[in-house]
N, C-alpha and C positions, 0 to 999 in steps of 0.2 A: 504494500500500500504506500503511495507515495505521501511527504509530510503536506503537499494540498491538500490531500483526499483525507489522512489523520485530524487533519484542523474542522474540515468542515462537519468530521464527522463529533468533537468533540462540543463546537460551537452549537451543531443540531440540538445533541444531547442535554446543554445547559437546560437551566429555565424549570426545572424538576426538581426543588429542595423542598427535602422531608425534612419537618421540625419536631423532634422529640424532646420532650421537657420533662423534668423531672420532681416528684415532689420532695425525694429527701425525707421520706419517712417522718417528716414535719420539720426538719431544718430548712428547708428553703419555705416551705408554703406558710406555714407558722406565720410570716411576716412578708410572702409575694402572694399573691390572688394568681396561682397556676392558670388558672382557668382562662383567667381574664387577658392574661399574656397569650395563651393558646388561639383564642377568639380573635385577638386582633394580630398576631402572627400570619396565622391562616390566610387573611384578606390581603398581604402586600404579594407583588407580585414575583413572580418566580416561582412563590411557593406553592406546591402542591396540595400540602396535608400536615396538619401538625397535630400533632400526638400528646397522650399525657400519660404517665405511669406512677407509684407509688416509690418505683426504685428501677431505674430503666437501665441501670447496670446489672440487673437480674437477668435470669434466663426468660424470665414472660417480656421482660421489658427489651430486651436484644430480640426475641422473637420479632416483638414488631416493625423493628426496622427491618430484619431480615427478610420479611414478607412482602414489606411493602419494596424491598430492593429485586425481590425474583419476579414480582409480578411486575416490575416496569412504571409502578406508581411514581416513582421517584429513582434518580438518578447521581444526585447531592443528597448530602446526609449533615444535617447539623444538630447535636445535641449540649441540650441545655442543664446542665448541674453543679456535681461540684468542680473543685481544681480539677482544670485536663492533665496535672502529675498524676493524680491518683486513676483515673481509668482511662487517659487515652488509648491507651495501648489496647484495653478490652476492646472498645470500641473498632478501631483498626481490624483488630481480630474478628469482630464481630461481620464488617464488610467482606474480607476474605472469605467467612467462611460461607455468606452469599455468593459468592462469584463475584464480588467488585475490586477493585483497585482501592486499598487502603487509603490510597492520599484523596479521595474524592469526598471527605469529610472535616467538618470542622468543629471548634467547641463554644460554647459560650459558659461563663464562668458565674453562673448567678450564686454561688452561696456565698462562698468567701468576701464575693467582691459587693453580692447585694444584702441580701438576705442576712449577713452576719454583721453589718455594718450601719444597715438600712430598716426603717421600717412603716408599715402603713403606704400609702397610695404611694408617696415617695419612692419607695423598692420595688413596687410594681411596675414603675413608669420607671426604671431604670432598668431592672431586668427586660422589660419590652425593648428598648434601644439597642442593649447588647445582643440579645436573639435576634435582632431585624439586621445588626450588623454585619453577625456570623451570616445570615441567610445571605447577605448579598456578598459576602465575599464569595459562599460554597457556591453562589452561583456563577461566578470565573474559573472557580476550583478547574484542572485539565488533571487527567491522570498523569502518574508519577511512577519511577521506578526506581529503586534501590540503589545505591551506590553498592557494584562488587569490587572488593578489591582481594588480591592473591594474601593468604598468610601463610607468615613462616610460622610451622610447625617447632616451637619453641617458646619459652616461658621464664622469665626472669625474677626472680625474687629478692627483694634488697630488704635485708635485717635477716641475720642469723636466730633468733630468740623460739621461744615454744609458738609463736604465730607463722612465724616463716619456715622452720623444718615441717611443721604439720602441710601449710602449703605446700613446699617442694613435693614433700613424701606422696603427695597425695595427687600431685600432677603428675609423677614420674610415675604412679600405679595408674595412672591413664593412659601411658604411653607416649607421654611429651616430654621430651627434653628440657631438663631446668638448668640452671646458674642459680646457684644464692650469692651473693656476694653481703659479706660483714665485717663491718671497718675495724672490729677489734679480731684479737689474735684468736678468740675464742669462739663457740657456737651454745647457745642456751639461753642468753640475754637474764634479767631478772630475774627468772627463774634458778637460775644455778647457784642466785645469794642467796636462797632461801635455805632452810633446812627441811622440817617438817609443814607439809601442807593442809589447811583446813578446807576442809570436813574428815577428808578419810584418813590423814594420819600418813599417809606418803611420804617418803622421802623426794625431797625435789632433785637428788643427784641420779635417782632410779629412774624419776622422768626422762630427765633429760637424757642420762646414755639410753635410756631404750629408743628415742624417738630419733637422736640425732645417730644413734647407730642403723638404725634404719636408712638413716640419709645418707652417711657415709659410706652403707654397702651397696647402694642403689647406682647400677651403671651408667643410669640415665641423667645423675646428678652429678655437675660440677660445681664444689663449695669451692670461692677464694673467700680467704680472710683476710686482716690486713687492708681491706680495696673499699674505695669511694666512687661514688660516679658524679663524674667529674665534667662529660659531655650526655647532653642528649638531643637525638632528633628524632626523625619520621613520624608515624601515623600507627592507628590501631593494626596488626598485622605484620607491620611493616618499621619500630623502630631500629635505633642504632645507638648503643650506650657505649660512650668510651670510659673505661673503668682504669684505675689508678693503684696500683698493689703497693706497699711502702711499710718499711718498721714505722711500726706509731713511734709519735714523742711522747716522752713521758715524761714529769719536772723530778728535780733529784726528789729521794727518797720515797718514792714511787710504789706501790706493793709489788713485787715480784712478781706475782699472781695474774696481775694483768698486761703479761708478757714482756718486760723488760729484762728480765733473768729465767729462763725456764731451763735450769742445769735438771737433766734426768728425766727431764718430760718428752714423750713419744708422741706424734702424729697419731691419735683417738686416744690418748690417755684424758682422765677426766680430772681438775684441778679444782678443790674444792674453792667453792666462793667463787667460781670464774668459769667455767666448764669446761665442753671439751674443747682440746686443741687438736684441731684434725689436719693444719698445716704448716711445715716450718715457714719461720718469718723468715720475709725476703731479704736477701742480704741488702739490694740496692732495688730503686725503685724499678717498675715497670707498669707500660702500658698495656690496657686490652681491647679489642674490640669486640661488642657483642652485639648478635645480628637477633632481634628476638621479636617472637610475635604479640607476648601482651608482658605484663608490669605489673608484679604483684605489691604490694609497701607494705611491708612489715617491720615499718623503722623503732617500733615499741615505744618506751616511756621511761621518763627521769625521775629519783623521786623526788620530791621539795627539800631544796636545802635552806632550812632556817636561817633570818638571819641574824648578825652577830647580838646577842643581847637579846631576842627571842625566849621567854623563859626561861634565859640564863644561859640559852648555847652559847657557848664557845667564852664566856664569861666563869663558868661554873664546871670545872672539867666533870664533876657527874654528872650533867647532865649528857645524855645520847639518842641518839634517834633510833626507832623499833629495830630497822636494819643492823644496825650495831648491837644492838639485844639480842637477834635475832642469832646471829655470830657468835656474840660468846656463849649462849646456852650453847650451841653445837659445840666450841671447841674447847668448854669449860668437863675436863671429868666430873659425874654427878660425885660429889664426898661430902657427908655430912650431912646436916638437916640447915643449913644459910649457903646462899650461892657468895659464892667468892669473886669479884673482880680486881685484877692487880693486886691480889694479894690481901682486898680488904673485905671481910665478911658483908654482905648487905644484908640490914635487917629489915630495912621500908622500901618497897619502889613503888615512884609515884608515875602512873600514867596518864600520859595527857593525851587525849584525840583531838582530829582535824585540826592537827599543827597544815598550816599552807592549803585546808582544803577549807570550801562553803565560806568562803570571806565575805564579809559584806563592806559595801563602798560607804565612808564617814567612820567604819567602826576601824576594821583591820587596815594597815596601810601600803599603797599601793608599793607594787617594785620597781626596779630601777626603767623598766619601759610603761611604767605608768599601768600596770596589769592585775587584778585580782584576778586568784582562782575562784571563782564565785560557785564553781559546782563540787558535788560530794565526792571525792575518790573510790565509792563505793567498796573496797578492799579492806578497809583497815580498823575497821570495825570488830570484825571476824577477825583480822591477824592479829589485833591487841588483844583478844579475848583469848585467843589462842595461846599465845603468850604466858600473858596470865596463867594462863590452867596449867600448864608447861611446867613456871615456876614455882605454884605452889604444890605439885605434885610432886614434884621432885626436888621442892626444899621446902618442906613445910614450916621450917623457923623463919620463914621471907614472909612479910606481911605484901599484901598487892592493894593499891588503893587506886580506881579506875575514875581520871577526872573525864564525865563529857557532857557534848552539849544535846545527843541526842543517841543512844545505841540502833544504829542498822545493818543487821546482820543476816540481809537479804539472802536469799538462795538457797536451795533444798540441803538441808543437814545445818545450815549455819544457825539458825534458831538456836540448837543443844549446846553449840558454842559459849551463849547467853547464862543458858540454864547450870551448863558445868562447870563456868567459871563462879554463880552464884553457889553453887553446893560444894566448891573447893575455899568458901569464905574470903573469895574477892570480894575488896569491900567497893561500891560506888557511890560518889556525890557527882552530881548533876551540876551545873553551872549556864551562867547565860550568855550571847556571844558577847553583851556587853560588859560585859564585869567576867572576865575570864580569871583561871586563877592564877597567883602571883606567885612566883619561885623567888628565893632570897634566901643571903647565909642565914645559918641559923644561929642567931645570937644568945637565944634565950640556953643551948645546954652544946657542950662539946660534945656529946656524944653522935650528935647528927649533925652532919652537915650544910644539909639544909632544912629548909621549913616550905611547903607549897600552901597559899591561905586562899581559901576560894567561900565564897557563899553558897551553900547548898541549897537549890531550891526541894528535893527531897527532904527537906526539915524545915521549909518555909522560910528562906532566906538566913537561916543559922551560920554567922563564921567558924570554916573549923579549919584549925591549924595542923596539918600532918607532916610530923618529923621524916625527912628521906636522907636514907643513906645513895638513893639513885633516881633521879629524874627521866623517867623516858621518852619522848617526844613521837607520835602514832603521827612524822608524814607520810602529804599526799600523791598524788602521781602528776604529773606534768610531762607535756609533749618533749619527746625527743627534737632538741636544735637541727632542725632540716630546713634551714632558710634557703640553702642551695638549693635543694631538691626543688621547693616551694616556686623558687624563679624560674629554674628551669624548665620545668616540667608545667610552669604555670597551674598550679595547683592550690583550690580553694579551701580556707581556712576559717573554720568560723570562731567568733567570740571569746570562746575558751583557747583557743590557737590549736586545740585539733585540727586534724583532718578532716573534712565537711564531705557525709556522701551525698547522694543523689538526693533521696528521702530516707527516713531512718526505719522505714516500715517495709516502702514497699521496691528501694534497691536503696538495700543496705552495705553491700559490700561496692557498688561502682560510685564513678566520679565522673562529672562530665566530659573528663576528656576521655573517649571511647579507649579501651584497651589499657587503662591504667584503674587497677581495683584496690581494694583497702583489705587489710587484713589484720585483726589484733588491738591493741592500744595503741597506735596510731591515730585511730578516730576518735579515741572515748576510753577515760577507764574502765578494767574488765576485770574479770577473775580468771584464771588458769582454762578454765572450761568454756566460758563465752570467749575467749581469744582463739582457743582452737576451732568452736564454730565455727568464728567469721571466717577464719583461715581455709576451713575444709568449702565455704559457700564461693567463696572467690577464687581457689582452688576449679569447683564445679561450675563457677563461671567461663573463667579461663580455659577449661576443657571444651565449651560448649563453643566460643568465639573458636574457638581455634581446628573445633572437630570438623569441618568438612571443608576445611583448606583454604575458603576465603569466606572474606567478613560482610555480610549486609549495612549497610548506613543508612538513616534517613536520608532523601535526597533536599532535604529544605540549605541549599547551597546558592553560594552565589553562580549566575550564569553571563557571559561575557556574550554580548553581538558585537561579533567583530566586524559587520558591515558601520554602525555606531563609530565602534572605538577609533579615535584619533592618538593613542597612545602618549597621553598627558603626564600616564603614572600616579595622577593623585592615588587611586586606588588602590593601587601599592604602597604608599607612604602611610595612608589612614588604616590598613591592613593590622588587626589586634593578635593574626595569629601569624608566625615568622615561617614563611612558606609557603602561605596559603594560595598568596597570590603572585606572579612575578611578571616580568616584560617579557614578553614573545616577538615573533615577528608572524608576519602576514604577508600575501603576496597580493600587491593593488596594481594592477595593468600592468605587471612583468617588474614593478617594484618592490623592495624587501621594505615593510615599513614597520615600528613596531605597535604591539597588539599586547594587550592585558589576558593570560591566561590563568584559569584557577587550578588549585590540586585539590579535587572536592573532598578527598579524607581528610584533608587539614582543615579544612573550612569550617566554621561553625556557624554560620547562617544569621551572622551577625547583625550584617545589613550595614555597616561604617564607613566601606566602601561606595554604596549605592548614594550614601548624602554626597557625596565629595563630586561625582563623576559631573562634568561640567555637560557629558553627551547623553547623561539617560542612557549609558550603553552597558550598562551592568543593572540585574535582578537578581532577587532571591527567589528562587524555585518556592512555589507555596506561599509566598508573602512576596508577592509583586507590586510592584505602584498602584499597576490598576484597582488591584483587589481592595490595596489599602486605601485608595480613593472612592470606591461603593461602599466599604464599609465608614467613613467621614462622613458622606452625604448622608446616609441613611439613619447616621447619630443624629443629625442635626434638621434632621425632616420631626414633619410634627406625626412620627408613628406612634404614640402614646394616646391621641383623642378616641 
């Protein structure tokens, strides 16, 4: 069929939009008059039939558009609900599985944008605007196709920790070729400073050799350690990481442990407090290039370092943070009924939670980029509790006195954590985030060295003063420093300075830019067990992009007419993605002239381009001028009377 005979046929077709509304099971109609949007929808032109359903993301409610797409009633398909995140995609799906071309539909966004903002005849007469919108865009809508591009069968994952071996392990049992690449000497990340893990009492050094011995016997996995990536380009499918191998630096006095002395250690030997080392360091630096088809990040998490004067850190040499508690129960022999550190018995330890986690703005004060953690670390609830139980079981002369400002010990088994530490007579007082309590030497008796004074609200505001032979500090988790990565890779960051995915519901493990997925505390604090989910979901993401050799895209991309184009370049200058778009040439009556051409896997349909072009010779596939000029007029037409 030649693209005359395509045009006319597509042009014939217009003029056929189905309107499908939504009620929202009373979030939208609660506050829009459905009905009354539906009535006066139906009457503008183009449209054919406009529908109403209780829940038109349902199977009765996709029926109907389905029906009305095989009998030929309609040809465009606009529906009206909630966010197009949350069901475009059904949608989409929902025309396929008609027999249509997915792209011959559009959305209008009435709850979030009216309905939850909006109410009384006002939201009705808004929601009418935006459905007469969408109608007159669906009806320019032309079919679309897919962006194919070829993928390399390959899989790259960066962070060595229990999120990125779960990852590798679990792409290489798919039959894909991995890279983990992890800048330190070692592979386990955080997990490997642990000792004993709650709920079930595991050792964290059994985790980790079993899983990263899985990784390390796997012929389909190559670990470097040591390596940064240092360059990246390409597309979903189709990138290119230039990775960097080098001894780390380390400042004098350095722990040994994390690779600056490893006399006697073997390539898969495991190093307590630091894990395994499955590679000798490089004597001098080198370069790598890796050819890969998706991007797993498993760059993990930091934990909060207090700062100076904080409770008394680094002011008060007793005082330590849980990590450091967590260390010498392990490497302390149990003897005796008081834990010993440095040689001094302790007979009080005071714990404090959500040191650096749930800060509030006016109360805690900001850090040196101006930053609170304002959200929970969700971990350390359970690990202080843990703790706890730990040391009074195994020195029952240790008093344990638990300061917080709320106990949450979310997650199947960690409840008993609560209850064990209360029947091994850990004592708790509660406190508020504004009157936290106060660490200070303890002047009133030599015997302790210090005093922690907090108001209990479990005694209705009672000061109670508790002598500590040792203050322990319950920090939080914080994103690992990936500002590189972040620039390069152009990658979105929300609030907290996570990793920010798509949606937190319903694509959890992706990120806008196609081919690059999340995996672990990277995005969000986790616990041992949701870090290996996300790891195995984007794992079974990255199997799926990559299982049948090339990648589908939306096609909403920029398109260049090079009869238009006088090759000015703006459109290359105002270009947000580095590649997307470049200078061509063209051949104009036997001359070579140049010509703006796209690489539509780069593209993101941005549209930055299309302001700039002085010739109108550059569109977005799917959001065209014209579209967006039917649907302007039709806002500003009186479709509400």
């Amino acid at each position: 069929m030649t693209d005359e005979k395509k045009n006319s046929d597509n042009h014939a077709e217009q003029g056929k939009v189905g309107v499908y509304i939504c009620y929202c099971g009373g979030n939208i109609s609660d506050h829009v008059d459905v009905e009354k949007v539906r009535d006066r929808v139906e009457k503008l032109p183009g449209v054919s039939v406009a529908r109403t359903n209780m829940f038109m993301c349902s199977n009765p409610g996709q029926e109907l558009i389905m029906e009305d797409l095989k009998s030929g009633t309609v040809n465009r398909v606009v529906v009206a609900s909630c966010a197009p995140s949350l069901h475009e995609t059904t949608f989409r799906n929902t025309l396929i599985r008609a027999g249509m071309n997915p792209y011959i539909y559009d959305h209008a966004n009435i709850r979030e944008q009216v309905s939850w903002v909006h109410h009384g005849e006002a939201a009705t007469d808004k929601a009418t605007r935006l459905v007469s919108a969408a109608a007159a865009k669906a009806e320019k809508l032309s079919p679309l196709e897919p962006i194919r591009v070829d993928a390399t069968p390959h899989a790259t994952v960066i962070g060595g920790g229990i999120a990125g071996l779960r990852a590798a392990a679990d792409l290489a049992d798919r039959g894909i070729a991995v890279t983990l690449v992890e800048k330190s000497p070692f592979i386990g990340g955080q997990l490997a400073r642990l000792d004993r893990v709650a709920p079930t009492g595991d050792r964290a050094q059994d985790l980790v050799q079993d899983l990263a011995g899985q990784v390390l016997a796997n012929p389909r996995i190559t670990v470097h350690t040591c390596a940064a990536v240092e360059q990246f380009d390409g597309y979903v499918g189709n990138f290119t990481l230039g990775v960097k191998r080098q001894a780390p630096t380390l400042p004098a006095g350095a722990d040994n442990r994390n690779g600056k002395c490893l006399d006697g250690v073997e390539p898969g030997d495991y190093v307590p407090f630091a894990g395994v080392y499955p590679n000798p360091i490089p004597v001098k630096a080198e370069t790598l290039t890796i050819e890969t088809g998706v991007i797993v990040l498993a760059t993990g998490f930091k934990f909060y370092l207090p700062r100076r004067g904080e409770y008394g850190y680094r002011v008060f040499k007793e005082v330590i943070t849980l990590a450091d508690l967590i260390r010498i129960l392990a490497e302390t022999p149990a003897a005796g009924d008081r834990l010993n550190v440095n040689g001094r018995p302790i007979r009080s330890i005071a714990m404090i939670h959500c040191v650096g986690s749930r800060q509030i703005p006016g109360i805690h004060p900001e850090d040196a980029s101006g930053k609170l953690n304002e959200y929970c670390s969700r971990t350390c609830c359970s690990a202080t509790l843990n703790a706890a139980t730990i040391v009074r079981q195994t020195y029952p002369g240790t008093s344990v006195y638990e300061f917080y400002r709320d106990i949450r010990t979310y997650g199947r088994g960690q409840e008993e954590r609560y209850n064990d530490a209360a029947k091994n007579k850990v004592v708790f007082l509660r406190y508020e985030a504004e009157d936290p309590p106060k660490v200070a030497e303890n002047m009133d008796s030599r015997d302790y060295p210090l005093r922690v004074s907090v108001k209990d609200t479990l005694t209705f505001g009672e000061a109670v003063d508790v002598p500590a032979d040792l203050v322990v500090l319950a920090t939080g988790m914080e994103p690992t420093g990936i500002s590189e990565l972040v620039d390069m890779m152009k990658l979105p960051v929300g609030t907290d300075r996570f990793l920010l995915e798509v949606h937190p519901k319903l694509r959890p493990v992706e990120l806008p830019q196609a081919g690059i997925l999340l995996a672990g505390t990277c995005q969000a604090p986790m616990d041992i067990g949701e870090a290996c989910n996300g790891a195995s979901a984007a794992a079974v993401k990255a199997a799926a992009l990559l299982g049948r050799g090339y990648v589908e895209l939306d096609p909403f991309v920029a398109e260049v007419d090079p009869a238009k184009c006088n090759g000015t370049g703006s459109c290359v200058d105002a270009c947000l993605m580095e590649g997307a778009l470049r200078m061509g040439e063209k051949d104009v009556d036997g001359r070579v002239v140049p010509c703006a051409e796209v690489t539509p896997a780069l593209c993101t349909g941005c549209g930055a381009c299309v302001a700039v072009c002085p010739q109108n010779a550059i569109d977005i596939n799917g959001w065209t001028l014209s579209q967006y000029e039917a649907m302007v007029d039709r806002i500003v037409a009186d479709v509400a009377a």
